[in-house]
N, CA and C atoms of all chains as a GROMACS GRO file, in nm:
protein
  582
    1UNK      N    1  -6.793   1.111   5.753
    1UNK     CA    2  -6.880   1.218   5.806
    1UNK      C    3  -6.800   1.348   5.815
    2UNK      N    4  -6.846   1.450   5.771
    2UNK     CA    5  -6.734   1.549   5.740
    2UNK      C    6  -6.790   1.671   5.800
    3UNK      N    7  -6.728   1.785   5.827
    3UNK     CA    8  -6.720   1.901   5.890
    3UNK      C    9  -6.868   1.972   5.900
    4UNK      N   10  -6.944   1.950   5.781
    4UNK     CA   11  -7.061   2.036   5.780
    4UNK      C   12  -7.222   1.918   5.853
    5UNK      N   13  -7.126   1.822   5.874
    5UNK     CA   14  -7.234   1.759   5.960
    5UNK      C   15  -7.252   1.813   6.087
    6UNK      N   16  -7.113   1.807   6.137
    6UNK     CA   17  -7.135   1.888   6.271
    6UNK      C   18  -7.149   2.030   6.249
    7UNK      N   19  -7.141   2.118   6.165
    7UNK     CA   20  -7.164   2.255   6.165
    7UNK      C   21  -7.346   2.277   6.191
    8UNK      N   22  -7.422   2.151   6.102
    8UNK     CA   23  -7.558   2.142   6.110
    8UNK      C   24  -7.621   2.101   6.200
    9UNK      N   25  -7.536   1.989   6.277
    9UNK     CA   26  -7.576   1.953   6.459
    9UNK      C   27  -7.531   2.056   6.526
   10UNK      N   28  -7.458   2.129   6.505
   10UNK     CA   29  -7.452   2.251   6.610
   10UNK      C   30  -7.580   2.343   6.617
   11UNK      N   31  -7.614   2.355   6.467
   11UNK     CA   32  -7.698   2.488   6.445
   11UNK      C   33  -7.850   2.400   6.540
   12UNK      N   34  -7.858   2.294   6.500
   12UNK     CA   35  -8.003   2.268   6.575
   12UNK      C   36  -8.016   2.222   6.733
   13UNK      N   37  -7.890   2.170   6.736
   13UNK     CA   38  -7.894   2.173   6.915
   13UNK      C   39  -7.851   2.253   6.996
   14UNK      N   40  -7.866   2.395   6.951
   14UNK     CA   41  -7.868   2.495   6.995
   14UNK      C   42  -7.998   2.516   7.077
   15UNK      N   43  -8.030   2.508   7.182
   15UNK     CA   44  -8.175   2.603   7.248
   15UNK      C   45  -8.270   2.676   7.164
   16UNK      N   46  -8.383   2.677   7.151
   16UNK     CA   47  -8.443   2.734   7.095
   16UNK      C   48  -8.493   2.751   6.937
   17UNK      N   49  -8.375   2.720   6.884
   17UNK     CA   50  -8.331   2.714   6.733
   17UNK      C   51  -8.465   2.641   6.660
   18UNK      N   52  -8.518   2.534   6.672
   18UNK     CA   53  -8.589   2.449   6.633
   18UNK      C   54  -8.719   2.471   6.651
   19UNK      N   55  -8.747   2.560   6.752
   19UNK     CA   56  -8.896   2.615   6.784
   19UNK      C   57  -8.934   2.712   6.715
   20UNK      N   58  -8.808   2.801   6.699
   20UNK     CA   59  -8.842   2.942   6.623
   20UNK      C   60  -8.837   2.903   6.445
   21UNK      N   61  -8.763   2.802   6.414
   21UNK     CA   62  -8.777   2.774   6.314
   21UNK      C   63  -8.939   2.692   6.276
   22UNK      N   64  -8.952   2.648   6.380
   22UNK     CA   65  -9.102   2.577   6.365
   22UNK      C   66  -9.199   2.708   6.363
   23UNK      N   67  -9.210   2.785   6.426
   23UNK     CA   68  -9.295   2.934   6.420
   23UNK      C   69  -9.319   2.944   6.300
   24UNK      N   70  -9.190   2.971   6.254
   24UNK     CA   71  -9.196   3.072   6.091
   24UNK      C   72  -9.188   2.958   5.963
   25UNK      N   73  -9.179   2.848   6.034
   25UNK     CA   74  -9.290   2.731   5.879
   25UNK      C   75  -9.417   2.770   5.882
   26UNK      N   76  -9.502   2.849   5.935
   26UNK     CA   77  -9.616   2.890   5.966
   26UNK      C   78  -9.619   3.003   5.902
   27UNK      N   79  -9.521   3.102   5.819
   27UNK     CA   80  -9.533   3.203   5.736
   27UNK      C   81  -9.464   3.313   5.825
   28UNK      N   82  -9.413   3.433   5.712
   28UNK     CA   83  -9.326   3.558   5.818
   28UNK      C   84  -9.436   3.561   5.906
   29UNK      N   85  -9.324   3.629   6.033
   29UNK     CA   86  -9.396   3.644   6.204
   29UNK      C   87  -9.327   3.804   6.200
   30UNK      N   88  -9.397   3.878   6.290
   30UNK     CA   89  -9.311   4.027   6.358
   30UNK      C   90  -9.212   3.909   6.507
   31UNK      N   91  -9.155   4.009   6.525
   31UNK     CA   92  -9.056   3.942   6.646
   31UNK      C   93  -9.152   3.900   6.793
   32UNK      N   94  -9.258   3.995   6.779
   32UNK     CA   95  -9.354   3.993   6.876
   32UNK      C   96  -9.459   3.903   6.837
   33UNK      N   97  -9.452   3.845   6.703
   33UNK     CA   98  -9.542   3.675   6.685
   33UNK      C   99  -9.478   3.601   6.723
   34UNK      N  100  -9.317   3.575   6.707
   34UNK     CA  101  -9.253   3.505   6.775
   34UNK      C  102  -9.280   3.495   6.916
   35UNK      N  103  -9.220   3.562   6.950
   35UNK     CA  104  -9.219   3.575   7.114
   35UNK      C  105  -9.369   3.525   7.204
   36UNK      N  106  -9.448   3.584   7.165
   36UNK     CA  107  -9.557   3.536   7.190
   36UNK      C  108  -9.594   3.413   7.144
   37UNK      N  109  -9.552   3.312   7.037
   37UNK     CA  110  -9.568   3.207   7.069
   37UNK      C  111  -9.415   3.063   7.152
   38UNK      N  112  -9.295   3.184   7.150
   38UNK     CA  113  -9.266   3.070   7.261
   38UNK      C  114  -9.246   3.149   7.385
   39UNK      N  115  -9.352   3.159   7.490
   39UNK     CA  116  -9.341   3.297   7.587
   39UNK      C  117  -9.265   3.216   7.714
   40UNK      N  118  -9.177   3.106   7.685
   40UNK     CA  119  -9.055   3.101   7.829
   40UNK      C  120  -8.935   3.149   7.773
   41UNK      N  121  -8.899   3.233   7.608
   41UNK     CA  122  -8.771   3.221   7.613
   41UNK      C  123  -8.796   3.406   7.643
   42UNK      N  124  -8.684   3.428   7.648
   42UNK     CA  125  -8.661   3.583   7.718
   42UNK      C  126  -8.625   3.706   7.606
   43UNK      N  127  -8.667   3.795   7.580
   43UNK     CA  128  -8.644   3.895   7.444
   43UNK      C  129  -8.463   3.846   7.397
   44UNK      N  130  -8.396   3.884   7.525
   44UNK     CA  131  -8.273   3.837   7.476
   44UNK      C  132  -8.254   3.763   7.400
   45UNK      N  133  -8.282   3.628   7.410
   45UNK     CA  134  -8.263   3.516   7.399
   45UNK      C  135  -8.262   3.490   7.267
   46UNK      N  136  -8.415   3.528   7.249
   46UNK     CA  137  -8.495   3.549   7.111
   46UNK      C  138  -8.427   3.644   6.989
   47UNK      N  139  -8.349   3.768   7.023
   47UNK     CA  140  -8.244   3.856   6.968
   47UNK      C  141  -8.132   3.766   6.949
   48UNK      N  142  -8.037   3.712   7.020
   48UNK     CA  143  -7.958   3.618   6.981
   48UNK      C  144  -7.959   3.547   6.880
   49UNK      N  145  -8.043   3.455   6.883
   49UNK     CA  146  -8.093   3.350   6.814
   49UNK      C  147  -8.124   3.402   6.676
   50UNK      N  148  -8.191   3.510   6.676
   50UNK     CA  149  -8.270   3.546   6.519
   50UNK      C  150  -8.134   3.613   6.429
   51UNK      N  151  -8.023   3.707   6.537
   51UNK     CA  152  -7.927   3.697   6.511
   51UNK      C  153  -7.836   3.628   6.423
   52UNK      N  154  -7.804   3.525   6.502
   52UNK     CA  155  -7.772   3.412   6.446
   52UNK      C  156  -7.805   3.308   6.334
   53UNK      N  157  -7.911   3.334   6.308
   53UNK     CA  158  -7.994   3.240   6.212
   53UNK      C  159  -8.010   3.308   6.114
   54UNK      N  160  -7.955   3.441   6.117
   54UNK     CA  161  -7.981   3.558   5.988
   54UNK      C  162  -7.841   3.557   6.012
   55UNK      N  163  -7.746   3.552   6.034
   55UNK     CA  164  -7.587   3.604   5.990
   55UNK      C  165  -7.588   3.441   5.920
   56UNK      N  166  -7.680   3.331   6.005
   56UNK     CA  167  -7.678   3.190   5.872
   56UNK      C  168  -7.742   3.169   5.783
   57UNK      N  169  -7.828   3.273   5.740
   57UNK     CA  170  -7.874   3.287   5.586
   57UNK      C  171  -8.008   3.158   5.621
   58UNK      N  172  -7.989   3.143   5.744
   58UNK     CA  173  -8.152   3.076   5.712
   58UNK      C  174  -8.254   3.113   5.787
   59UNK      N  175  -8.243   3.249   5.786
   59UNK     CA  176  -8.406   3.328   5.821
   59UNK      C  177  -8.351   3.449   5.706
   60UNK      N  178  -8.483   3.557   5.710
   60UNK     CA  179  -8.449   3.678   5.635
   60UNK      C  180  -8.510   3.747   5.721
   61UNK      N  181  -8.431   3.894   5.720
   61UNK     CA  182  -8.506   4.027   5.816
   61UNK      C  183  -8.564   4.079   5.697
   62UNK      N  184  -8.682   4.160   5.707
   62UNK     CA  185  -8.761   4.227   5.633
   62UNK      C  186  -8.790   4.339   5.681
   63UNK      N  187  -8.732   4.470   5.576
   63UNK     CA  188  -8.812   4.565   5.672
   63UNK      C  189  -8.874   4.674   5.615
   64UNK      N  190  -8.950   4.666   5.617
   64UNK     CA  191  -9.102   4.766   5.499
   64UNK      C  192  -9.102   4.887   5.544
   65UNK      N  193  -9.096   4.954   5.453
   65UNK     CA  194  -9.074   5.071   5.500
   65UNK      C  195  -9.220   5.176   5.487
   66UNK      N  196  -9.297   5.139   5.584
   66UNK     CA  197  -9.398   5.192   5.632
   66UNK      C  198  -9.427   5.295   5.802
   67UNK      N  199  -9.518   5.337   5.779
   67UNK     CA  200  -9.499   5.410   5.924
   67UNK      C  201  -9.616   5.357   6.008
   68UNK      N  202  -9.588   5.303   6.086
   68UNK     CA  203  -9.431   5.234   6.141
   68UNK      C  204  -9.369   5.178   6.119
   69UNK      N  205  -9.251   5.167   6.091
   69UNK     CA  206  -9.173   5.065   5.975
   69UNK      C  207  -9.236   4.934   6.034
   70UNK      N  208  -9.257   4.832   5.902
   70UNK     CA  209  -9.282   4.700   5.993
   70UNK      C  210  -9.142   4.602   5.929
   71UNK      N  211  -9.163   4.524   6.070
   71UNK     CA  212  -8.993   4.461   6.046
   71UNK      C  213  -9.052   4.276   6.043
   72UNK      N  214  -9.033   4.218   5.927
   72UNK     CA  215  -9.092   4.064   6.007
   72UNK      C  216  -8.998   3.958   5.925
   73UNK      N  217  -8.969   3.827   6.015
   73UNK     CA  218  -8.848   3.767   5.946
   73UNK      C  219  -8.948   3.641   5.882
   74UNK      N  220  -8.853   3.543   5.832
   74UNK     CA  221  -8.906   3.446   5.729
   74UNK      C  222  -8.802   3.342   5.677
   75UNK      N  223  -8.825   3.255   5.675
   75UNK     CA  224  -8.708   3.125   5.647
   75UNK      C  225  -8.672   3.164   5.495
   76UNK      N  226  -8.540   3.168   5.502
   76UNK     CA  227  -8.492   3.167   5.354
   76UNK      C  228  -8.510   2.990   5.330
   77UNK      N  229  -8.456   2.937   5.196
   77UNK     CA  230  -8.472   2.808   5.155
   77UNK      C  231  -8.425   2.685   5.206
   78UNK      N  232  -8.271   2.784   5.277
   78UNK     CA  233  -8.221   2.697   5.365
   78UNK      C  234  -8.288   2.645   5.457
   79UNK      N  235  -8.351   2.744   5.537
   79UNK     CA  236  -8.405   2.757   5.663
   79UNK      C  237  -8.593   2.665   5.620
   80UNK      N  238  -8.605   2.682   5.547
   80UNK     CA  239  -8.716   2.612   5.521
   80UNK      C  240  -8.724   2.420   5.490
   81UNK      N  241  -8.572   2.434   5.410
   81UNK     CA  242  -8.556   2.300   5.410
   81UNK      C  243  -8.478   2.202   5.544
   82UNK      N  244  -8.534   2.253   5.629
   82UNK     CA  245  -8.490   2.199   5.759
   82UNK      C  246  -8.588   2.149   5.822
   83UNK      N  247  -8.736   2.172   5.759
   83UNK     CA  248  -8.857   2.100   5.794
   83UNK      C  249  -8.866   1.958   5.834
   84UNK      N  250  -8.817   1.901   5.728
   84UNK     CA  251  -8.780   1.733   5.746
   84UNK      C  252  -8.704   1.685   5.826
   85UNK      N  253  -8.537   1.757   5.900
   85UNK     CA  254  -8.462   1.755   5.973
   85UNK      C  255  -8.530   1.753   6.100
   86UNK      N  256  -8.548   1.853   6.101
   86UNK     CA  257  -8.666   1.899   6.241
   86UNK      C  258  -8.782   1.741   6.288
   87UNK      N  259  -8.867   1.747   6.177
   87UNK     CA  260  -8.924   1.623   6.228
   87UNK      C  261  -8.895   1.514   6.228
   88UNK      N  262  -8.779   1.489   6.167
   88UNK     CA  263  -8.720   1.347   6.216
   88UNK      C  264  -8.637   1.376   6.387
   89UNK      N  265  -8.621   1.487   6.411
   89UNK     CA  266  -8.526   1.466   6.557
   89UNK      C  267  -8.706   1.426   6.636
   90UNK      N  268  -8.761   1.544   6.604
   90UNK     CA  269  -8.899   1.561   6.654
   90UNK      C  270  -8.968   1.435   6.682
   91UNK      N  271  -8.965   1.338   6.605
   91UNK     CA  272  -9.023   1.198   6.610
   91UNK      C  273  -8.940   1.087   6.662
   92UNK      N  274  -8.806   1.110   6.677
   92UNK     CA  275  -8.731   1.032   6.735
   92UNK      C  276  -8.762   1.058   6.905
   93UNK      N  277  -8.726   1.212   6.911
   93UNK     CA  278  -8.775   1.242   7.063
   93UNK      C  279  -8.903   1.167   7.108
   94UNK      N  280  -8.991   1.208   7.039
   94UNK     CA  281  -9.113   1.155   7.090
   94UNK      C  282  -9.125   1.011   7.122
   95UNK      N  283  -9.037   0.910   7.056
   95UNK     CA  284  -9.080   0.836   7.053
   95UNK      C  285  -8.959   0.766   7.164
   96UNK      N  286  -8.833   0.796   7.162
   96UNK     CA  287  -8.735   0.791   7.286
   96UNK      C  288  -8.751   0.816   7.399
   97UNK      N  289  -8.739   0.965   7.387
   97UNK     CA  290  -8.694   1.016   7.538
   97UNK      C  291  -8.806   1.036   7.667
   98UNK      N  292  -9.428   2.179   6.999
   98UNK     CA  293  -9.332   2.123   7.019
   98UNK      C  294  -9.245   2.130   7.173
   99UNK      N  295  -9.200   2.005   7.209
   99UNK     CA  296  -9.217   1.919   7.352
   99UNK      C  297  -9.073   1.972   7.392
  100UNK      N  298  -9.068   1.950   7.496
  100UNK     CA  299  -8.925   1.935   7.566
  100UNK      C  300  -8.818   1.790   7.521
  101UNK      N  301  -8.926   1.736   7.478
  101UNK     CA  302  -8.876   1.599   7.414
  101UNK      C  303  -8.762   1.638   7.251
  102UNK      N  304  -8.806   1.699   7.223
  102UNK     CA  305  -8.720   1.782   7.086
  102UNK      C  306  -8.600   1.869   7.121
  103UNK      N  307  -8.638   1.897   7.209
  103UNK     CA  308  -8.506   1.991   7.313
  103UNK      C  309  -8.408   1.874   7.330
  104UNK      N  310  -8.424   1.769   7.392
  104UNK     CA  311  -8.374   1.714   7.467
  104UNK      C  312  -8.320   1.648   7.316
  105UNK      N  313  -8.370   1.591   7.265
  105UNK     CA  314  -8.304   1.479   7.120
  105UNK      C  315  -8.224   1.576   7.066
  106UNK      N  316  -8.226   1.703   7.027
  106UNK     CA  317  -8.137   1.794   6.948
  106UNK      C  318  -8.036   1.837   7.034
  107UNK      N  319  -8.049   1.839   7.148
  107UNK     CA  320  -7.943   1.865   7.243
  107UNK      C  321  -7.794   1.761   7.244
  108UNK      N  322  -7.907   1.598   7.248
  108UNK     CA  323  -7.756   1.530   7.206
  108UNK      C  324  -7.705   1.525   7.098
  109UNK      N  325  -7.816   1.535   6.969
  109UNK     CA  326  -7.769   1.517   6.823
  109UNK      C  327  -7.644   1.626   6.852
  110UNK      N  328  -7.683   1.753   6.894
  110UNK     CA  329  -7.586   1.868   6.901
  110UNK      C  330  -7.414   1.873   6.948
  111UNK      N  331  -7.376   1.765   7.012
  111UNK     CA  332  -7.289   1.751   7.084
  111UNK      C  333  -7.179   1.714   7.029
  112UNK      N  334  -7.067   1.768   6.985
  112UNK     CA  335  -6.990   1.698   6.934
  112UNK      C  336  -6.932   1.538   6.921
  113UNK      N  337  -6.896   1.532   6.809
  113UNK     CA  338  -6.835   1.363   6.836
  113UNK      C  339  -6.959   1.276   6.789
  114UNK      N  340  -7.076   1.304   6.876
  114UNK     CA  341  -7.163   1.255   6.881
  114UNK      C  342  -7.226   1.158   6.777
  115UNK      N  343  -7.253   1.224   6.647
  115UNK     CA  344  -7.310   1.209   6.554
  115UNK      C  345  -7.186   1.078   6.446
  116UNK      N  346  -7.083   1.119   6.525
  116UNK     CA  347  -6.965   1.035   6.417
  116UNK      C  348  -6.959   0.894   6.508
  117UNK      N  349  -6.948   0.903   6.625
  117UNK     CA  350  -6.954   0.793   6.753
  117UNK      C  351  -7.045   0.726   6.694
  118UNK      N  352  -7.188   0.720   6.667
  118UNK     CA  353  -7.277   0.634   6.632
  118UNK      C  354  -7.283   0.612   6.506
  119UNK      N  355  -7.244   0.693   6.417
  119UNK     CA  356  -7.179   0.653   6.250
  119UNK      C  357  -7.131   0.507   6.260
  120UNK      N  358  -7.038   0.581   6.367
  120UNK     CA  359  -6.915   0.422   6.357
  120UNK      C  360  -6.994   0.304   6.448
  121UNK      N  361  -7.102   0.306   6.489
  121UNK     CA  362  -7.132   0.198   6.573
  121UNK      C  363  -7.226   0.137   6.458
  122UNK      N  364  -7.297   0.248   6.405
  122UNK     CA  365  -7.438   0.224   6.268
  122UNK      C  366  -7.310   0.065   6.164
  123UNK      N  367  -7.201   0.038   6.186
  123UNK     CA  368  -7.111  -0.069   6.092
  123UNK      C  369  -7.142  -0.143   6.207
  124UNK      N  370  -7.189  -0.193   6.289
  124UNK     CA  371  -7.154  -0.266   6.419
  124UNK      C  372  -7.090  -0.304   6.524
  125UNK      N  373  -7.067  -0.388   6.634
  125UNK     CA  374  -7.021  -0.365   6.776
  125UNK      C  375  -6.863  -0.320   6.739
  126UNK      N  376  -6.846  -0.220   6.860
  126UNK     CA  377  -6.637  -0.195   6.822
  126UNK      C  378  -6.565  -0.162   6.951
  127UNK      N  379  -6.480  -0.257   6.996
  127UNK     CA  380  -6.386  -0.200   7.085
  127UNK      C  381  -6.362  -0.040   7.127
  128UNK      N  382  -6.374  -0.017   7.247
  128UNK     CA  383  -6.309   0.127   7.215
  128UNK      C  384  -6.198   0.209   7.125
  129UNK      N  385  -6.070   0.108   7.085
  129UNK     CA  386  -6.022   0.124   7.035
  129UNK      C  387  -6.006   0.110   6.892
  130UNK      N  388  -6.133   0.065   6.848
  130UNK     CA  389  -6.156   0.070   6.724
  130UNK      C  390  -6.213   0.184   6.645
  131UNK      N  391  -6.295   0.213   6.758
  131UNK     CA  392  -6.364   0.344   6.772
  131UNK      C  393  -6.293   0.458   6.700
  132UNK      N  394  -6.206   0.477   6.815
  132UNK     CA  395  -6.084   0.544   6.829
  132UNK      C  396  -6.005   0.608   6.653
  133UNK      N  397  -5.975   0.440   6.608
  133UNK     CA  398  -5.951   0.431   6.517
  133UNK      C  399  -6.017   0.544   6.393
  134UNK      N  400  -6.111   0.510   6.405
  134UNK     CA  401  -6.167   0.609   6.319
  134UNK      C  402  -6.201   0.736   6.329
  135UNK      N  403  -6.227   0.742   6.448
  135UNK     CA  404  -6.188   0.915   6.457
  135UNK      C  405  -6.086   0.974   6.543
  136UNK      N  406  -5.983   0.940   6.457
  136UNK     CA  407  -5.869   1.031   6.519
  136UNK      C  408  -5.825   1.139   6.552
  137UNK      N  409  -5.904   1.210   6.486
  137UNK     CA  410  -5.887   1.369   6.561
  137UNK      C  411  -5.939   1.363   6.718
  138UNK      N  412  -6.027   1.334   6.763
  138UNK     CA  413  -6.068   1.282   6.899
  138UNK      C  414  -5.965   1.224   7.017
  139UNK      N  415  -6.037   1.302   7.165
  139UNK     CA  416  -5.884   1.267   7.275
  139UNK      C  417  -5.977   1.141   7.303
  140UNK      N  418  -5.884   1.060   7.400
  140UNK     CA  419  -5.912   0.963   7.448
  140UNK      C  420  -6.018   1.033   7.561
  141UNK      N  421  -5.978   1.093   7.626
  141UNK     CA  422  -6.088   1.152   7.675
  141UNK      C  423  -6.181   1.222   7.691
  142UNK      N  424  -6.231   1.239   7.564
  142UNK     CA  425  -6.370   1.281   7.493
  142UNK      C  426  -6.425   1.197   7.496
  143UNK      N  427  -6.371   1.105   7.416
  143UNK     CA  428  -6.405   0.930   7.369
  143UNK      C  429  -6.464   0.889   7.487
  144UNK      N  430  -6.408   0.886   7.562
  144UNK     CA  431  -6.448   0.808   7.737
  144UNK      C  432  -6.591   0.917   7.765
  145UNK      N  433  -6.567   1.031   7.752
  145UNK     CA  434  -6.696   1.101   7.836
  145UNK      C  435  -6.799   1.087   7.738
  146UNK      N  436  -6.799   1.079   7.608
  146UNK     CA  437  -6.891   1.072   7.563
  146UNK      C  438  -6.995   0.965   7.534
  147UNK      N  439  -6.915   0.850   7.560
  147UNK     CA  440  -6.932   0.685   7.545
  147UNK      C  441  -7.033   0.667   7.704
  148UNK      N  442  -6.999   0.741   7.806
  148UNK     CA  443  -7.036   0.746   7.884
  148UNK      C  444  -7.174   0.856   7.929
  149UNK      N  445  -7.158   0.911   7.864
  149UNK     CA  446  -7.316   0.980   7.823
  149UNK      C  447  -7.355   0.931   7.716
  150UNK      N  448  -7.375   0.856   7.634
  150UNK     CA  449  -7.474   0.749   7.527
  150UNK      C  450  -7.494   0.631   7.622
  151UNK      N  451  -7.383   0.593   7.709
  151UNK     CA  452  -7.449   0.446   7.748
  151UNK      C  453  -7.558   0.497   7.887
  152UNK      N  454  -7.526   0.651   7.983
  152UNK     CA  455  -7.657   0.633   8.053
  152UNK      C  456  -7.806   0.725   7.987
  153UNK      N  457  -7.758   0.740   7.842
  153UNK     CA  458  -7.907   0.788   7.764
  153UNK      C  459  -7.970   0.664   7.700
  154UNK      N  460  -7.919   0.542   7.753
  154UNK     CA  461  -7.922   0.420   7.712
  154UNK      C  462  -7.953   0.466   7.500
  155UNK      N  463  -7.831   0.485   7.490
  155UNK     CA  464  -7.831   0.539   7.357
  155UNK      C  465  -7.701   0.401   7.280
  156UNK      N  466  -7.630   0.428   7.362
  156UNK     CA  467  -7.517   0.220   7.354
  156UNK      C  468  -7.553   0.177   7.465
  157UNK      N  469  -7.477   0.067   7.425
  157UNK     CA  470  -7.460  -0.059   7.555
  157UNK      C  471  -7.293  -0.070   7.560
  158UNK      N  472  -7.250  -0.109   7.692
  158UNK     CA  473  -7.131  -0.138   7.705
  158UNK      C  474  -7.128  -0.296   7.731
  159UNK      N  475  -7.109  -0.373   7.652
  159UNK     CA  476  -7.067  -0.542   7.718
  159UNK      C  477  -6.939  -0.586   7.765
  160UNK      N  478  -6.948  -0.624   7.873
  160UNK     CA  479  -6.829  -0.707   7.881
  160UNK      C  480  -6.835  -0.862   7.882
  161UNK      N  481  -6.731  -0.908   7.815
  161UNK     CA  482  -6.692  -1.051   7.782
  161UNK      C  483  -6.607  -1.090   7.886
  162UNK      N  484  -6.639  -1.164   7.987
  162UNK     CA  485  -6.513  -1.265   8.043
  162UNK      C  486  -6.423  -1.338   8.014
  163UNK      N  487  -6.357  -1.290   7.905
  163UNK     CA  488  -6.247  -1.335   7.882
  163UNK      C  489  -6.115  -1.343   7.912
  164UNK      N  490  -6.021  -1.402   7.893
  164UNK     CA  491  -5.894  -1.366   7.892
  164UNK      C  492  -5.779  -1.329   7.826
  165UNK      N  493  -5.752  -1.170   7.778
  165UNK     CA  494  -5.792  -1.079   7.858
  165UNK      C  495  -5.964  -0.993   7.824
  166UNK      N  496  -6.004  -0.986   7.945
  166UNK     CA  497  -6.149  -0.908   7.887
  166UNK      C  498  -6.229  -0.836   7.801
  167UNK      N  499  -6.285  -0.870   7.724
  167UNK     CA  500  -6.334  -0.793   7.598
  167UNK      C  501  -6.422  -0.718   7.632
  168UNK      N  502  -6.424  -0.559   7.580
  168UNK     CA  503  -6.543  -0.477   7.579
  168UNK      C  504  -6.579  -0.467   7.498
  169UNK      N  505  -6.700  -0.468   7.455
  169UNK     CA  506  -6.760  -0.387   7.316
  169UNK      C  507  -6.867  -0.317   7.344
  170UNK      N  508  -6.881  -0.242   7.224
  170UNK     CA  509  -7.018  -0.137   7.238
  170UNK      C  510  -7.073  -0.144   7.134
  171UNK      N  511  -7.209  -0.093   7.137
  171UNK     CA  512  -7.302  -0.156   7.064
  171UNK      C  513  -7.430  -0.068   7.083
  172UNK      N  514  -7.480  -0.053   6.974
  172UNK     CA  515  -7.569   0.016   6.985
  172UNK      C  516  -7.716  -0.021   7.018
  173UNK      N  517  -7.780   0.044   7.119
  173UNK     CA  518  -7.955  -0.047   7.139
  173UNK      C  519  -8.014   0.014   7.053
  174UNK      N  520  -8.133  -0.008   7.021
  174UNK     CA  521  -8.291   0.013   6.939
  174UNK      C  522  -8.312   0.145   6.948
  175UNK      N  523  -8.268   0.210   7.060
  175UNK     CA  524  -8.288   0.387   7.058
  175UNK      C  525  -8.184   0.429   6.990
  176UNK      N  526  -8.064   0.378   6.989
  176UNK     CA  527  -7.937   0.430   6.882
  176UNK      C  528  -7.940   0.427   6.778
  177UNK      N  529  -7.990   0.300   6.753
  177UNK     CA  530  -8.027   0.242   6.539
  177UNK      C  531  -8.129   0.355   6.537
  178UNK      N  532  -8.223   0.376   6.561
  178UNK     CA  533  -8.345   0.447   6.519
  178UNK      C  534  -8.266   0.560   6.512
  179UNK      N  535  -8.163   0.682   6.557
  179UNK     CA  536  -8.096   0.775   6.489
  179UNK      C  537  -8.028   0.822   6.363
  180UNK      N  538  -8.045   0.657   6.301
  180UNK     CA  539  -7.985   0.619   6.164
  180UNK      C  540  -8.059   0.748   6.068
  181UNK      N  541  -8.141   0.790   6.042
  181UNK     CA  542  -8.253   0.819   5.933
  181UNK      C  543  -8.231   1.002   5.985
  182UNK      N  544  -8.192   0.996   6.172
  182UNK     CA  545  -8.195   1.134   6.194
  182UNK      C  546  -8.069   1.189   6.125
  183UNK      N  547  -7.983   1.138   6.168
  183UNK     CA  548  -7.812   1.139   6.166
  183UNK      C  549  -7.828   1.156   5.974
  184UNK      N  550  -7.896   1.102   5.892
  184UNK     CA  551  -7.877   1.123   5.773
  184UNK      C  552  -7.946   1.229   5.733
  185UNK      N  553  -8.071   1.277   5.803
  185UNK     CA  554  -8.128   1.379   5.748
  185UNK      C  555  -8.058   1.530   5.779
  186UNK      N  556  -7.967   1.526   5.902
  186UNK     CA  557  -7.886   1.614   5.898
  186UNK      C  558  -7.773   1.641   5.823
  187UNK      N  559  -7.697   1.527   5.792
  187UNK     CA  560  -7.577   1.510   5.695
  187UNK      C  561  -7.641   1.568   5.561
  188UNK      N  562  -7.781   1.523   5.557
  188UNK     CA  563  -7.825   1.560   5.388
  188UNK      C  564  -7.833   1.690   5.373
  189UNK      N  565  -7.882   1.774   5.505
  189UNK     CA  566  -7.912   1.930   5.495
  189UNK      C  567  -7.758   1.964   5.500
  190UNK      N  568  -7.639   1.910   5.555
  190UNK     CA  569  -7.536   1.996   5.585
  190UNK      C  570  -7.470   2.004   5.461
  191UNK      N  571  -7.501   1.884   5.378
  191UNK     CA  572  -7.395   1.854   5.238
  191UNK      C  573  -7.486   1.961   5.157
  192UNK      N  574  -7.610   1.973   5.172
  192UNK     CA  575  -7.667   2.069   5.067
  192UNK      C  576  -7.666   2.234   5.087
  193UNK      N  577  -7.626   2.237   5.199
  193UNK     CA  578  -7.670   2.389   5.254
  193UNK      C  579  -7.517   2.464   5.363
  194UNK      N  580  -7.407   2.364   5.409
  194UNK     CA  581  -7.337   2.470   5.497
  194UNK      C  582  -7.237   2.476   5.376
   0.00000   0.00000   0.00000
């Protein structure tokens, strides 16, 4: 079991990580589709995280340059192929804990 | 998506974690067999972590009355069933970190 196993258990048992990635399997969101659909985590929180998940190449920022600029993110391939990951923890939980 | 997904990605997340039950997924092992195989690991990681799987009833700890006393650990029905998670993460990490 080698280094990038745990680099990939880090990235998902992170807080939050797994919800926001579940959002945007649902197609690009503005930060404020996000937020509004997970409304206990805190703007911060939500900045962090999207942060993070874009310096890991598995979301993309978008930003259109319209007036008002519109800004909306979106799973790169990486980030998309984590679907299956996701529902196997997802179904283990459910069916465990 | 549940608090139940929080909670399963939280331990997948934990270091050690994911390699601890690797090595149990071959069957029952002394602590020190354990050990054995992941040597980068302190003895007392090993101990705290063995000890948060056995009260997520995630192992079992047995003891043998013997002379001198045998422990082993072993994984229950909620641990095996991580088999399929534990690989679907290894599969995203080998393809993507």
């Amino acid at each position: 079991m080698c280094p990038k196993y745990e680099a990939a258990a880090d990235i998902l048992g992170k807080k939050w990580t797994g919800r926001i990635i579940r959002v945007l399997l649902g197609g690009p969101k503005r930060f404020k589709e996000i937020k509004e659909q997970i409304p206990e985590m805190s703007d911060k929180m939500l900045t962090d995280r999207m942060k993070e998940l874009e310096s890991q190449n598995i979301i993309n920022r978008n930003v259109y340059p319209e007036m008002p600029v519109r800004i909306e993110y979106d799973l790169t391939d990486k980030g998309r192929e984590l679907q299956p990951v996701i529902e196997s923890i997802q179904k283990w939980g459910e069916e465990w804990m």
